[in-house]
C-alpha positions in Angstrom: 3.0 -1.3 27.6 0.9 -4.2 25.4 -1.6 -2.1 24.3 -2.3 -4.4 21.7 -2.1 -7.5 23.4 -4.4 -9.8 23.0 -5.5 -9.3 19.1 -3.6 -11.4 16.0 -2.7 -9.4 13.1 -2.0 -10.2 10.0 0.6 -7.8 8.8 0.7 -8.3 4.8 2.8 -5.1 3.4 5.6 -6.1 0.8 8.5 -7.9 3.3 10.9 -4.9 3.4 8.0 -2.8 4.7 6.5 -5.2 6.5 9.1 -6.4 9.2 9.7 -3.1 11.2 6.2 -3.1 11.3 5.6 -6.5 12.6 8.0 -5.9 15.2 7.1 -2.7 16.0 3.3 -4.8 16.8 5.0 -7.6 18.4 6.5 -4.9 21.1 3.0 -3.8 22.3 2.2 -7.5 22.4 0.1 -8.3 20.0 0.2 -12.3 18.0 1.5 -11.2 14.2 1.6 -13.5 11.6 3.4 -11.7 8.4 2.1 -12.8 5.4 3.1 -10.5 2.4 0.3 -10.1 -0.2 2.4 -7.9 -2.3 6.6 -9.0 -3.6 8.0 -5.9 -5.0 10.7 -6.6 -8.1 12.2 -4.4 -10.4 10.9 -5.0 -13.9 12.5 -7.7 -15.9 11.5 -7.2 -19.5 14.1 -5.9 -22.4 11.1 -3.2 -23.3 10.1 -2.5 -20.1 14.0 -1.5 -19.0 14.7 0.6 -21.9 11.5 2.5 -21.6 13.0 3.3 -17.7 16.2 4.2 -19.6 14.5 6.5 -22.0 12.2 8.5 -19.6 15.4 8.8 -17.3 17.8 10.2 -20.5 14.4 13.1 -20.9 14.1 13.3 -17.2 15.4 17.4 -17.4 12.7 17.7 -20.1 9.8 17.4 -17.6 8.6 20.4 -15.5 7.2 17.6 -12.4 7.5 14.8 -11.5 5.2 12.4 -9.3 6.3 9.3 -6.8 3.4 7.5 -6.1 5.3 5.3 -2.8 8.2 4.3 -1.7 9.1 1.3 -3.9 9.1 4.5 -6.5 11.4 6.5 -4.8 13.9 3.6 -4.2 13.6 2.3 -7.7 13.1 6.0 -9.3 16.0 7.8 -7.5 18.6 4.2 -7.9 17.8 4.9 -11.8 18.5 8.6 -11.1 21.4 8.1 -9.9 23.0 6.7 -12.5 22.4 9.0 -15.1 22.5 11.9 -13.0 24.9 12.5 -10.5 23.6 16.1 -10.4 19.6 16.7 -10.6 19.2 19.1 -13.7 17.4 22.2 -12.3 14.1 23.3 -13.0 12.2 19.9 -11.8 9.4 20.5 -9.6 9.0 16.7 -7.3 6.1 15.8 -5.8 4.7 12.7 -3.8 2.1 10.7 -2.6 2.4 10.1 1.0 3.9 11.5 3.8 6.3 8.3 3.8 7.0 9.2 0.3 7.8 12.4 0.6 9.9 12.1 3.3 12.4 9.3 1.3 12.3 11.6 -1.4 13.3 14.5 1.4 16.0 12.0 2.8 18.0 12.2 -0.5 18.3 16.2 -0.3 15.6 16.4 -2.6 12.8 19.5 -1.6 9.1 17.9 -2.3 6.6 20.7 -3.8 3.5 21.8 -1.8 4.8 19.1 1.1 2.3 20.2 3.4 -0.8 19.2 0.8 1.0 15.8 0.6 1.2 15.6 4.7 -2.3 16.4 4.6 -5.5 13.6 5.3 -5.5 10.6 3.3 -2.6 10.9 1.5 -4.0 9.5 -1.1 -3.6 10.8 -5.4 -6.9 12.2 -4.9 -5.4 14.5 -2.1 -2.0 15.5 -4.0 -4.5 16.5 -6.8 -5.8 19.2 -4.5 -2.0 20.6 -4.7 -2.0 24.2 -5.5 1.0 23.5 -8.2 -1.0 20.9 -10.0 -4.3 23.2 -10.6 -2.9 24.6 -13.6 -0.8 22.5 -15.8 -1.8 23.0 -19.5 1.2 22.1 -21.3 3.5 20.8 -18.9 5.3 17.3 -19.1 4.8 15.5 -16.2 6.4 11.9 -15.4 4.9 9.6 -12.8 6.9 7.6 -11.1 5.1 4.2 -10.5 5.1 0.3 -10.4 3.6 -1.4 -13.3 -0.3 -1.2 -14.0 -0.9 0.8 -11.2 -4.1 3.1 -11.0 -4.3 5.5 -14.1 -6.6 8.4 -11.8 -3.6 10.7 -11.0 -2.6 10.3 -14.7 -6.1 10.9 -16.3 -7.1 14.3 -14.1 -3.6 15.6 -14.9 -4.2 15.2 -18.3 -7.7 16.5 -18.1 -5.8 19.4 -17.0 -4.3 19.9 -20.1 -0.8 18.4 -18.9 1.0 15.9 -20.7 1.5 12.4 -18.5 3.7 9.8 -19.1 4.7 7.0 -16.8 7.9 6.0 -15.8 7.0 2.2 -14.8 9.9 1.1 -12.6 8.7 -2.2 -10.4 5.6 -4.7 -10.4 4.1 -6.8 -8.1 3.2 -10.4 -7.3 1.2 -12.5 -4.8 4.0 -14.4 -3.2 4.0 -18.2 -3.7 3.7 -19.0 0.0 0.4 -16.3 0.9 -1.9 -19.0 0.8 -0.4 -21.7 3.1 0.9 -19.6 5.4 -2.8 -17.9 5.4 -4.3 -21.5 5.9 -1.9 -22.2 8.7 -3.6 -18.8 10.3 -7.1 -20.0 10.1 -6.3 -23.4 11.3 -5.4 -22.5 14.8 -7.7 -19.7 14.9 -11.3 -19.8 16.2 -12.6 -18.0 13.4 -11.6 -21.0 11.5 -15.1 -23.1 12.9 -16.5 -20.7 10.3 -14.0 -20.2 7.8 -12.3 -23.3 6.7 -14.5 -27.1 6.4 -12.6 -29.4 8.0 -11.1 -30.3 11.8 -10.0 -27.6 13.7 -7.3 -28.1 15.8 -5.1 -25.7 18.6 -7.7 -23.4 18.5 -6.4 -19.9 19.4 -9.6 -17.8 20.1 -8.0 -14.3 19.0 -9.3 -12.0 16.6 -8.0 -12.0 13.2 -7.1 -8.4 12.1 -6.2 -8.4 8.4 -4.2 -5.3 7.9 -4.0 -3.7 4.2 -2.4 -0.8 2.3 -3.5 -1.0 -0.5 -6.7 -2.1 -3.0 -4.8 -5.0 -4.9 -3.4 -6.4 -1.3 -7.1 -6.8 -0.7 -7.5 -8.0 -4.0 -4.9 -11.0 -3.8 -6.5 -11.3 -0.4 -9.9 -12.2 -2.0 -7.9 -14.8 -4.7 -6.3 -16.6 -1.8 -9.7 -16.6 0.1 -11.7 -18.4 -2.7 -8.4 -20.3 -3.4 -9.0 -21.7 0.4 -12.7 -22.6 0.7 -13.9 -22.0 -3.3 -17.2 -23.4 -2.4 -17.9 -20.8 0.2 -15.8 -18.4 0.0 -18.5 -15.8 2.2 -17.4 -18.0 5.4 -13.9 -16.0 5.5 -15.4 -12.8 4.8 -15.7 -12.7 9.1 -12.6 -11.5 9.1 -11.9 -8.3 10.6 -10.1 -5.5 8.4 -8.2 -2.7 9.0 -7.8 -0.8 5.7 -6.0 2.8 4.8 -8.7 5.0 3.2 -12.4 5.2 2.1 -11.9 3.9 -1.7 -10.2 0.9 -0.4 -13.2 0.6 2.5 -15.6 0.9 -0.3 -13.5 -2.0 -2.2 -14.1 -4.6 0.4 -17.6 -3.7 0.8 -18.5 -4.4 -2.4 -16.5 -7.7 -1.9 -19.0 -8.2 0.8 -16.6 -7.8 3.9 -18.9 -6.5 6.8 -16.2 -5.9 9.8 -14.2 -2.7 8.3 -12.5 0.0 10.4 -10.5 2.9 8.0 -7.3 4.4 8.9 -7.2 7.9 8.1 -3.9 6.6 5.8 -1.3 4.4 5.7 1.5 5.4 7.4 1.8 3.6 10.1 1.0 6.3 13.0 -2.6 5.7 11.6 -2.9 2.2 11.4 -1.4 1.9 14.5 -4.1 4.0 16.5 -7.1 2.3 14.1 -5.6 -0.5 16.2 -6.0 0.9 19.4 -8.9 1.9 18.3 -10.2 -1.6 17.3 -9.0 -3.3 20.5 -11.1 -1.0 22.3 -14.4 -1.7 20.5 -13.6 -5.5 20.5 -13.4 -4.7 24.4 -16.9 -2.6 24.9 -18.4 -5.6 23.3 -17.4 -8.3 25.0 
């Protein structure tokens, strides 16, 4: 059934993510153009490595420990692996996101309090409401995460009297290509008459759905944006967005989007019926 057919959307989750989920989009027939905002590599620096290395050697020392996605789990239990072909008892493991929890489930591995993680947005605000993370004073806790990423899981823990480090095991970049192949988009869409100043050519005349998982996918969206049209870069902001929770709604407010609908998270059960869901308005209001 194309239940999606007729909408283009702009599928821009990290490429091993993103292609079961473009296809899955293409088989209900809607136009997808996958455009990764986010290129997932293990870090590279001497430092950076033996840190890894050293929270790994201390990993029995730790009472819980947190996977923030699924990058973590693959990087995390690759790492684990090697240094312990048996998990030393006595380690609680925990994750954000059903998806999460359910790689960390594949590897034999029980996830604490799984049905809090199952639960709404599935966000670190959400996992905080775990009953086994209320009271922590003392306890070593090691989250699993890429490189720089948000520091709010970290700081209530330790609020909690818990002590946090992180085990940073990937990073992320804007992919060289994002911005041509986001230009090509525009070009032969109609909402390029307002986006881009110059001819437009092999106009489409579908909706552009930008779909995101994340805050800094819509923050390298908005550098590629003013990258395109720098001298008015509020043309683009007629895009439409589908995004995977309230802080990350409230994000492209303020960065002055005005066509938002909100998942109720990210896995892809969600997003998919946000779809539906936007189809349907588009529909009523044409």
């Amino acid at each position: 059934m194309d239940d999606l057919q007729g909408l283009h959307i702009v599928v821009t989750r990290p490429l091993a993510q993103a292609e079961p989920w473009a296809k899955r989009l293409v088989d209900l027939g809607a136009n997808v153009s996958l455009i990764p905002l986010l290129n997932i590599v293990p870090v590279q620096n001497d430092a950076q490595v033996q840190a890894i290395k050293n929270h790994i050697l201390d990993f029995d020392l730790y009472s819980k420990v947190i996977f923030v996605s699924q990058n973590a789990v693959s990087y995390g239990f690759e790492w684990l692996e090697n240094y312990w072909p048996q998990l030393p008892v006595g380690v609680s493991f925990f994750a954000v996101g059903e998806t999460t929890a359910t790689l960390i489930q594949a590897r034999g591995v029980s996830v604490t309090d799984l049905a809090q993680t199952q639960y709404g947005a599935m966000t670190s605000e959400t996992l905080l409401q775990s009953p086994a993370l209320q009271q922590v004073a003392g306890e070593k806790i090691l989250i699993m995460r890429g490189l720089g990423g948000r520091t709010h899981l970290g700081e209530a823990l330790t609020a909690r009297g818990a002590k946090v480090n992180y085990c940073e095991l990937y990073e992320r970049h804007v992919p060289v290509a994002a911005a041509t192949q986001f230009a090509q988009v525009l070009k032969t869409n109609a909402l390029a008459i307002y986006a881009l100043e110059s001819e437009v050519l092999e106009i489409e005349a579908l909706p552009i759905i930008v779909t995101l998982h994340s805050g800094e996918s819509l923050e390298n969206l908005m550098a590629i944006l003013k990258q395109l049209i720098p001298n008015n870069p509020m043309k683009m902001q007629q895009l439409i967005l589908l995004v995977p929770s309230e802080r990350v709604a409230e994000q492209a407010i303020d960065a002055g989007f005005s066509t938002i609908f909100t998942a109720d998270n990210a896995t892809e059960a969600s997003m998919l019926q946000r779809l539906l869901d936007i189809k349907a308005s588009l529909e009523k209001s044409i």
